[in-house]
C-alpha positions in Angstrom: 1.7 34.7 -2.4 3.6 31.7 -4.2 3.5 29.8 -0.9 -0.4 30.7 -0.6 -1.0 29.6 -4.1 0.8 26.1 -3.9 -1.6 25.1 -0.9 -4.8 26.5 -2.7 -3.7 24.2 -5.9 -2.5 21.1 -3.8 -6.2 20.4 -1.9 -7.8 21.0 -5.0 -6.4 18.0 -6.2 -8.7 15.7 -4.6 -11.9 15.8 -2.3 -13.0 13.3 -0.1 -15.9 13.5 2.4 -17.1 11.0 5.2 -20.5 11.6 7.4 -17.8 11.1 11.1 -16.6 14.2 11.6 -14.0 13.1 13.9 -12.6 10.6 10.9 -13.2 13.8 8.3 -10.8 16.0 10.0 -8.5 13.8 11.0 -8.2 13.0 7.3 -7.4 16.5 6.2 -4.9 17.1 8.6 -2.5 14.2 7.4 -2.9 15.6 3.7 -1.2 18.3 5.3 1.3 16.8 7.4 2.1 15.3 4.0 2.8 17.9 2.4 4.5 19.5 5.0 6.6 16.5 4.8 7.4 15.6 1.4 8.1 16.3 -2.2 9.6 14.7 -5.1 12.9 16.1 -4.8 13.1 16.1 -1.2 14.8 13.3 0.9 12.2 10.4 1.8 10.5 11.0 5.2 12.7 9.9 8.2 10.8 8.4 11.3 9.7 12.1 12.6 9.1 13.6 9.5 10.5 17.3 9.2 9.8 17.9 13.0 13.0 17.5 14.4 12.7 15.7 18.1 14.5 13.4 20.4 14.0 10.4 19.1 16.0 6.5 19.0 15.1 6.4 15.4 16.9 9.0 13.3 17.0 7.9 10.5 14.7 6.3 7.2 13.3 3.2 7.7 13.1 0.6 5.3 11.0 -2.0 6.8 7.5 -0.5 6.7 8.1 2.8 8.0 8.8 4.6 4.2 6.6 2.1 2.9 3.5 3.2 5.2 4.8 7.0 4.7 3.8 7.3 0.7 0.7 5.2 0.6 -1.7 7.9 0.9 -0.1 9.7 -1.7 -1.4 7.8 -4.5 -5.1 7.4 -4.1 -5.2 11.3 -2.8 -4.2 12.5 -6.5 -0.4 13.6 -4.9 2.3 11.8 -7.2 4.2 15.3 -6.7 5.4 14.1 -3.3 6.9 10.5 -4.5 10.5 10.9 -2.8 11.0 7.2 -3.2 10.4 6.7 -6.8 13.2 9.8 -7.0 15.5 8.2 -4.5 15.2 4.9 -5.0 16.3 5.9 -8.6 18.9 8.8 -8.4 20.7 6.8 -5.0 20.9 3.2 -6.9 24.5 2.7 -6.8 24.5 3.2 -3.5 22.5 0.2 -3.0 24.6 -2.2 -4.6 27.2 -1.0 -1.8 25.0 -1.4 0.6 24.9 -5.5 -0.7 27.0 -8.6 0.5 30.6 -7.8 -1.5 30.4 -11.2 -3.8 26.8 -10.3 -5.0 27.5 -6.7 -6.0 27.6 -7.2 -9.1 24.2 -8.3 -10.0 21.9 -7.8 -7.1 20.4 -5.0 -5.2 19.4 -4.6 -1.2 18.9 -2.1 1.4 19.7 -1.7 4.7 17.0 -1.6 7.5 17.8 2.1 8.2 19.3 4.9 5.8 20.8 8.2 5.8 18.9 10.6 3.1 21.3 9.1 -0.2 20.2 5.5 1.1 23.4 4.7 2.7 23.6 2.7 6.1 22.4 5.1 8.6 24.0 3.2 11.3 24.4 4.6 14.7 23.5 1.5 17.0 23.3 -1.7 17.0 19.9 -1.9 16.4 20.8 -0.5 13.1 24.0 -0.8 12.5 24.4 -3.2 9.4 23.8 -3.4 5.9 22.0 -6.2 3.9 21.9 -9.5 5.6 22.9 -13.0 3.9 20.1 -15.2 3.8 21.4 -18.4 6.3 23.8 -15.8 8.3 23.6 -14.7 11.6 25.0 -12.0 12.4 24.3 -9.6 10.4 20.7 -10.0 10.8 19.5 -11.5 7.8 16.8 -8.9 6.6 16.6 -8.8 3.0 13.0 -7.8 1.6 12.9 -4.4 2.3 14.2 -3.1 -1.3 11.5 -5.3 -2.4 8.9 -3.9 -0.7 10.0 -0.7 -1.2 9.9 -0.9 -4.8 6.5 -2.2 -4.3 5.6 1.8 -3.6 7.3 2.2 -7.2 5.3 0.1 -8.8 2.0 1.8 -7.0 3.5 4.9 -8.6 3.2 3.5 -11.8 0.6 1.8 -12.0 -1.5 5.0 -10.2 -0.2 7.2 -13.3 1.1 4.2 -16.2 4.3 6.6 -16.8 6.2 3.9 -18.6 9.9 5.4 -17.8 8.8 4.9 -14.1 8.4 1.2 -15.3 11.3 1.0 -18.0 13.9 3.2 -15.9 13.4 2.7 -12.2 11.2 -0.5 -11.3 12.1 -2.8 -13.6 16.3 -2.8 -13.5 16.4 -2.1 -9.4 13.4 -4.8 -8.7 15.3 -7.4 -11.3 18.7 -7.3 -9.6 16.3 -7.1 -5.8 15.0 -10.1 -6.8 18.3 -11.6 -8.2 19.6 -11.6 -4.8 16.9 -14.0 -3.5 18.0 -16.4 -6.7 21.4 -16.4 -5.2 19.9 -18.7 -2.3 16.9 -20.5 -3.5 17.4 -24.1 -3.1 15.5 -27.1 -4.0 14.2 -29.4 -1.0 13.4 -33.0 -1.2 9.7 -31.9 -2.0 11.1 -30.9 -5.2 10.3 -27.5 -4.1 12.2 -24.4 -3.9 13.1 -22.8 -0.3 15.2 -19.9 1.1 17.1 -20.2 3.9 16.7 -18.6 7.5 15.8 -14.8 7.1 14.4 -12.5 9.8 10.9 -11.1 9.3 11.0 -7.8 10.6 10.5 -7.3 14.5 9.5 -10.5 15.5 12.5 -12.1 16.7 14.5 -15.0 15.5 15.8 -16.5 11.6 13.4 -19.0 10.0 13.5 -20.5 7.0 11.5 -20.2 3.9 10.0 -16.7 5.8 6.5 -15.6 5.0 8.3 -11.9 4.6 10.4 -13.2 1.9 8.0 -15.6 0.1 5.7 -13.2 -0.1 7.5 -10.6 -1.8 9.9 -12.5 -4.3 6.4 -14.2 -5.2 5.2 -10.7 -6.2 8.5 -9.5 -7.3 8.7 -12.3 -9.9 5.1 -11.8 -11.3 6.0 -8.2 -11.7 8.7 -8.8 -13.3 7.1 -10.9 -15.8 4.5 -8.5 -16.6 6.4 -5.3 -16.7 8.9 -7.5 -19.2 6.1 -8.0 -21.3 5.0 -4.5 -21.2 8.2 -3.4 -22.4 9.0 -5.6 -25.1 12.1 -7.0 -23.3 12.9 -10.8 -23.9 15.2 -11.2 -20.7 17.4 -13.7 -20.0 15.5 -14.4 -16.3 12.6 -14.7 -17.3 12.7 -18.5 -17.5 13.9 -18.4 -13.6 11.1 -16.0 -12.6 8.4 -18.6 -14.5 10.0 -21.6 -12.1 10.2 -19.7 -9.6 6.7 -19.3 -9.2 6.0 -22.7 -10.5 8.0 -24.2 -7.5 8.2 -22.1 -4.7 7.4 -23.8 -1.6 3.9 -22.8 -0.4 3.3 -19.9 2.5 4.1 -21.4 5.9 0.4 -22.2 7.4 -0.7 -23.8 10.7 -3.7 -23.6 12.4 -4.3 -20.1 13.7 -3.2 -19.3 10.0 0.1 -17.5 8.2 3.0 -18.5 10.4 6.6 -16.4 9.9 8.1 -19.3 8.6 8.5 -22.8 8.4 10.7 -23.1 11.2 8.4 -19.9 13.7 5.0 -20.3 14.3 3.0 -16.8 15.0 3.0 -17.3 19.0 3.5 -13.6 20.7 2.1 -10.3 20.5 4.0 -8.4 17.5 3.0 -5.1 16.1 4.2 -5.5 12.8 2.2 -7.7 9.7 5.6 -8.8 8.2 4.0 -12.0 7.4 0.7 -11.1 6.2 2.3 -8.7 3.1 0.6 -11.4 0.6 -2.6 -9.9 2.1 -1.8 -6.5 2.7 -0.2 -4.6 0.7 1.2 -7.0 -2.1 -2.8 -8.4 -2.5 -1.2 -11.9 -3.6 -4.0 -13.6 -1.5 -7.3 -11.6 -1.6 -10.3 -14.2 -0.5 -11.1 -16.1 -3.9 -12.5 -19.1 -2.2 -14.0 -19.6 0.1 -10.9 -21.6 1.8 -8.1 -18.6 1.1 -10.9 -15.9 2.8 -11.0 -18.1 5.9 -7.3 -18.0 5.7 -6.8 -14.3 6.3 -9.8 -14.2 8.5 -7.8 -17.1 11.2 -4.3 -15.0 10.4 -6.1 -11.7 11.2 -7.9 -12.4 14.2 -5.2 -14.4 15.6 -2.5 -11.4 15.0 -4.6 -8.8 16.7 -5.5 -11.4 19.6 -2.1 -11.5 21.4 -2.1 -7.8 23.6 1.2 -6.3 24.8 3.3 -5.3 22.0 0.6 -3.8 19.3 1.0 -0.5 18.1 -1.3 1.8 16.3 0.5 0.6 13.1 -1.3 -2.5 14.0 -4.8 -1.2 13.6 -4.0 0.9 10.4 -3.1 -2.2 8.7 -6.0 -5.0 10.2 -8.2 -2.2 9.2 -7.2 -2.4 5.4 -7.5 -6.0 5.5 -10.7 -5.8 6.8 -11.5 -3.2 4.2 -9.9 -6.0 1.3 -12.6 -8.6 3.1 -15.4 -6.3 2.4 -15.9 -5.8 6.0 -16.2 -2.0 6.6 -17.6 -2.3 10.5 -14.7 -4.1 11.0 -12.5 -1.8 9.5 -14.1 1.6 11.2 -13.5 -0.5 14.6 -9.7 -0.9 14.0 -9.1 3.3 13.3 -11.2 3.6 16.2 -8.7 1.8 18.4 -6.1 3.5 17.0 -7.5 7.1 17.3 -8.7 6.3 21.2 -5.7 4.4 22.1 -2.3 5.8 20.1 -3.2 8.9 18.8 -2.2 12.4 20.5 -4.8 15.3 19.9 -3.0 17.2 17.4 -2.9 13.6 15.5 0.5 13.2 15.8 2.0 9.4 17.3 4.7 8.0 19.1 6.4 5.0 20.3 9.0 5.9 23.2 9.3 8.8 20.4 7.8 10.5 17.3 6.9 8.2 14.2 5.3 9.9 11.3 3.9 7.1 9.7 1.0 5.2 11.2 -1.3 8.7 11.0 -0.2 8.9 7.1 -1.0 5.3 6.6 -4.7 5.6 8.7 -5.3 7.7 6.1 -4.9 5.2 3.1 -6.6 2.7 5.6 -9.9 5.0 4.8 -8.8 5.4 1.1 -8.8 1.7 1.2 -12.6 1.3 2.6 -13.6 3.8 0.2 -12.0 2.8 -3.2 -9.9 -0.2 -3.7 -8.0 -0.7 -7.6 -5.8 -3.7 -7.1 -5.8 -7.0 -9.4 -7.5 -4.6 -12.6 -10.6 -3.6 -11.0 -11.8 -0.5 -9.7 -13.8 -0.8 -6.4 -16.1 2.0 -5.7 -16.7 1.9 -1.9 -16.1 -1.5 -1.2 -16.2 -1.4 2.6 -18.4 1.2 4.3 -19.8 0.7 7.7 -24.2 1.5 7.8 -23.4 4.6 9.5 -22.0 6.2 6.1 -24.9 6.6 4.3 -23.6 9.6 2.7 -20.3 9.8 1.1 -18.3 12.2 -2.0 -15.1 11.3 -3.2 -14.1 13.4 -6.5 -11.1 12.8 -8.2 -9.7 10.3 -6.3 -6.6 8.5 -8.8 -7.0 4.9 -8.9 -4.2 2.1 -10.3 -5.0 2.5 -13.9 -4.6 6.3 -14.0 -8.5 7.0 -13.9 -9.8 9.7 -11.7 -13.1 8.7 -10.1 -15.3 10.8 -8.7 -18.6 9.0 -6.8 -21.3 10.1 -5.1 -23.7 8.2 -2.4 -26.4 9.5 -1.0 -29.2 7.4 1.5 -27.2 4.5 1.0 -27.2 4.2 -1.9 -24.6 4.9 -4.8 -25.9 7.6 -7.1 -22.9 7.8 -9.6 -19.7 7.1 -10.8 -17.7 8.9 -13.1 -13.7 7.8 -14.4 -11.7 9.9 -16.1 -8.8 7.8 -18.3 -5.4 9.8 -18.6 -3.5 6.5 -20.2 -6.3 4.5 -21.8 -5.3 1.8 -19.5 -8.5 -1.0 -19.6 -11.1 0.0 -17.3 -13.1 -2.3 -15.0 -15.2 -1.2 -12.5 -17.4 -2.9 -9.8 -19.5 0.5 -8.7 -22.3 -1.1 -6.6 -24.9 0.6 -8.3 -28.0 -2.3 -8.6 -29.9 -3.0 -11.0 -29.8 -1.9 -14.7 -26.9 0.9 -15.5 -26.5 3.3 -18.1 -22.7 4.5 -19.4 -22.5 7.6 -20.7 -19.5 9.6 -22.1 -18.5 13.5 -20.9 -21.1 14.4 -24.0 -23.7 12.5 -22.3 -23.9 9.8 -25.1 -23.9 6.1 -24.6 -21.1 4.5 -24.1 -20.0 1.4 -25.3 -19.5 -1.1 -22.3 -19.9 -5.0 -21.0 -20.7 -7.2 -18.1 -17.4 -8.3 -16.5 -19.1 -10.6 -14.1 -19.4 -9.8 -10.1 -20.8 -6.9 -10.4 -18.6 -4.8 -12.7 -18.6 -3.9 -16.1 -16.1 -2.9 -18.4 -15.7 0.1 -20.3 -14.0 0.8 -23.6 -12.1 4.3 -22.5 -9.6 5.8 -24.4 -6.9 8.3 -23.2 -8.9 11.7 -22.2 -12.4 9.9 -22.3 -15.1 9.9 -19.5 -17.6 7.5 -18.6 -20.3 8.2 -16.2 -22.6 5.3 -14.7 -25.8 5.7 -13.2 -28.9 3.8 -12.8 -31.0 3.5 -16.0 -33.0 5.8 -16.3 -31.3 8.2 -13.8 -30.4 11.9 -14.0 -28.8 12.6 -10.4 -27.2 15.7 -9.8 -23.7 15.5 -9.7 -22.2 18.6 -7.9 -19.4 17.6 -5.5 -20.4 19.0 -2.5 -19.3 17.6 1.4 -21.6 15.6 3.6 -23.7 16.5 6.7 -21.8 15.0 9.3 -23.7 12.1 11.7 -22.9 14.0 15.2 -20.3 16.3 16.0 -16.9 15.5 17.3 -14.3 17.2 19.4 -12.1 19.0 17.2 -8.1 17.8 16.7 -5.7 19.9 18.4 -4.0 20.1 21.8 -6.3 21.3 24.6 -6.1 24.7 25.5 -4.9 26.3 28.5 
């Protein structure tokens, strides 16, 4: 009965309903593998999840396969199953073995692979080492992936604003991360500063200033800043962190777009978009002009052109980018070649063996067409292909820690409703046109601005409700699913 109860209260948490039935099922079913997966206090997913098979990955990966894991976690209402804020947290010191000896004392790192208290999971040489030395070879010098990782914490907190996430766990492990790419920074004759040869992950070959690494000590350095101010901390770094970013040699660039690094231009097929995190997930370069949009458009297209090595991970992640570009056709096309090409009919997916992540992170590829809260705004549907004339989404927990619920109906967005738990500011871009009312849970007016680009901002206060509708408006605004388009073959292996 306990067991039955947990599973009636954990997909009550959210609700979100798409008119492609094949899309809509697929959906639910990773929400289960999720949670048949994870929890809080359980160790962070491994490469097959709980399902134990033959596989040449067992172990936890640290450079996009955890990452990709906990995505879907955040938008779907599910902080109870955020093993990596736990771990990342309780296994620290373990991390600081895991760095170079002379930098122990002040810097962080982890290993590409771990065991489930994030110590070296090595069992071949493909995995066997522990935090590389930025201008060494060997050990491989792969040194972002506490970085990114922590980038998962900081979703965590930003999805719910629990400052002891921010004061306890993000802020001391992501300073000393970050502290370890200060260790090797250099100024070139440009006057800039550059890192030496580092590996982005899975391509091949050292180059220096790497896109991987750029990318994310650029972000780790702004979120240091601002979660320093948060806290009321005057630290010592914070001067570095400011010239850092002030001087940081510019991402790599040629032609066809975001090269790995200065000294490896993006020439093969590779699966993984260890050079494009600026884009997706870090959103460092989103498409303000007109110049950086044409950027990510070249890197994209060019990525996805080579065939031979792409993987379905692939399509999850040029589908989210496509969904940041506002290009939902696009971004329908890309799970489309995942779900025809990689995955297996109970939606499960392998490469030479079972990998859990790439269904779990499809699944934040649709919460990414469907609500997008980087950068302080709140996107309500921001990338939906024609077809999905129809859609519901009810509490769905955006960065901010507001729970929106939306409904659209004939094309046309009939309401928006947020729901503040922290009193965080709250912008919103809800693509209803023309003239809006805001009303609070008491149906009053509510208090409320342009913000320019279609949003408007609301003054929300813990607990507080705003609902946004046309003027003049009074849609109903039951949560119910949609019809679906067509049918679809149902998920599960054929039976005999």
């Amino acid at each position: 009965m306990d067991h039955r109860v947990w599973w009636h209260a954990y997909y009550r948490k959210s609700f979100l309903s798409v008119p492609d039935a094949r899309i809509q099922r697929f959906y639910w079913i990773q929400l289960y593998k999720t949670a048949a997966a994870a929890r809080r206090d359980a160790p962070v997913m491994a490469t097959s999840g709980p399902w134990l098979e033959p596989t040449p990955w067992p172990n936890t990966w640290w450079n996009l396969n955890a990452q990709l894991e906990y995505w879907l976690i955040h938008g779907s209402n599910h902080l109870e199953l955020d093993a990596v804020t736990r771990a990342l947290s309780e296994f620290r010191a373990n991390l600081a073995q895991e760095t170079p000896t002379p930098y122990r004392a002040d810097s962080l790192g982890i290993p590409r692979t771990t065991d489930p208290q994030l110590v070296n999971g090595a069992v071949s040489p493909l995995m066997g080492y522990g935090v590389g030395i930025p201008g060494q070879d060997p050990p491989t010098p792969e040194v972002g992936n506490l970085t990114w990782a922590l980038h998962n914490v900081w979703l965590s907190y930003r999805h719910t604003m629990d400052e002891s996430i921010l004061r306890d766990v993000l802020f001391p492990l992501l300073r000393k991360a970050i502290n370890y790419y200060l260790h090797f920074l250099e100024p070139g004759p440009d006057g800039r500063l550059h890192l030496p040869a580092t590996f982005s992950p899975e391509y091949g070959g050292d180059s220096r200033d790497c896109n991987y690494d750029l990318m994310l000590l650029t972000w780790g350095c702004r979120t240091l800043i601002e979660s320093a101010e948060l806290l009321g901390i005057d630290d010592k770094s914070a001067p570095r962190w400011r010239d850092v970013l002030a001087r940081l040699t510019p991402y790599p660039v040629d032609g066809n777009g975001f090269m790995i690094g200065a000294d490896i231009p993006f020439a093969k097929s590779h699966r993984h978009y260890s050079h494009l995190l600026a884009v997706y997930p870090l959103y460092e370069v989103t498409g303000r002009t007109p110049e950086e949009r044409a950027l990510i458009e070249r890197s994209l297209a060019h990525w996805v052109g080579f065939e031979g090595a792409l993987q379905g991970y692939t399509f999850t992640g040029a589908a989210s980018m496509s969904a940041l570009l506002g290009k939902g056709e696009d971004a329908l096309n890309y799970l489309g070649e995942l779900m025809t090409r990689f995955i297996q009919p109970n939606t499960m997916y392998q490469e030479s063996g079972p990998v859990i992540e790439t269904p779990l992170s499809a699944a934040q590829s649709l919460h990414d067409m469907v609500c997008q809260s980087w950068g302080g705004v709140i996107r309500v549907f921001p990338a939906l292909p024609a077809a999905w004339q129809d859609l519901t989404v009810h509490r769905f927990r955006t960065q901010g820690a507001f729970l929106l619920s939306a409904v659209r109906r004939g094309g046309t967005t009939r309401w928006v409703r947020l729901v503040s738990e922290a009193g965080a500011p709250c912008v919103v871009r809800h693509g209803i046109a023309g003239p809006i009312e805001v009303r609070d849970g008491h149906g009053r007016p509510l208090r409320h601005e342009d913000a320019g680009d279609g949003a408007v901002r609301i003054a929300l206060r813990k607990g507080e409700s705003a609902l946004v509708t046309a003027r003049g408006d009074r849609p109903d605004l039951s949560v119910a699913p949609v019809r679906p388009n067509a049918d679809a073959p149902r998920w599960g292996l054929p039976r005999a």
